[in-house]
N, C-alpha and C positions, 0 to 999 in steps of 0.2 A: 504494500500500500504506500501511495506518497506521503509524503513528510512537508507539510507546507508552515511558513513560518508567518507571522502577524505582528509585523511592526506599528509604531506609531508616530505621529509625524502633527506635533502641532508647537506652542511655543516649548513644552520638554518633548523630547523623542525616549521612544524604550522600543531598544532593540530586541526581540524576540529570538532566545539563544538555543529553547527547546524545541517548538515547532510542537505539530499536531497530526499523527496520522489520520487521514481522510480519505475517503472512497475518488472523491473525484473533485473538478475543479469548481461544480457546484456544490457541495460542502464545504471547501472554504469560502466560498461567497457568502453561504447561509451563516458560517462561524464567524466571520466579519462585519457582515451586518448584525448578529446576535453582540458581538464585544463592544462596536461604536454603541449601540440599543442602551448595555449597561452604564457604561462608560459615564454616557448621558445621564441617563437613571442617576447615577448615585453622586451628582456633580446639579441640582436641577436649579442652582444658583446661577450657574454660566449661562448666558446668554447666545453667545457667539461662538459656536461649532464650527463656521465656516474655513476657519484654516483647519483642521483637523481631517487627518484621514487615516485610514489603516491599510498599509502596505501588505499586501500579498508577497511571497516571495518561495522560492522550490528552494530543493537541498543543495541547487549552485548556484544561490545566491541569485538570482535570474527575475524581477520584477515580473510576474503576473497580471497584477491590475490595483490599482489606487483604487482604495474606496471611501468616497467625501462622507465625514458625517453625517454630514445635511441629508443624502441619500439613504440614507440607512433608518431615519425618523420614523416611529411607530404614525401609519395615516394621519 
């Protein structure tokens, strides 16, 4: 199974050093949109998500897809 990793990238970054086994490239989309969802959640003071994203990333280091907070927003 692949090994995909979930950075963060807004005014502090935290590099993700263990990564996540996942079926495919749509579980980590769903695992990215689930961690910005919390991220939000337990932060509900911030206002301003819009520089924030969560980096996708494989086991060589190889960017996947950026994924903006903003996007990731429960409806």
């Amino acid at each position: 199974m692949p090994r995909y990793y979930f950075s963060l990238a807004n005014d502090l970054s935290f590099d993700d050093i263990d990564g996540l086994e996942l079926s495919n490239l749509a579980a980590a989309r769903s695992e990215a949109i689930g961690l910005a969802r919390d991220l939000m959640r337990l932060q509900p003071e911030r206002r301003d998500w819009s520089g924030c994203t969560v980096r996708v990333s494989d086991d060589e280091q190889n960017v996947l897809f950026d994924l903006p907070f903003l996007e990731a927003e429960d409806g």
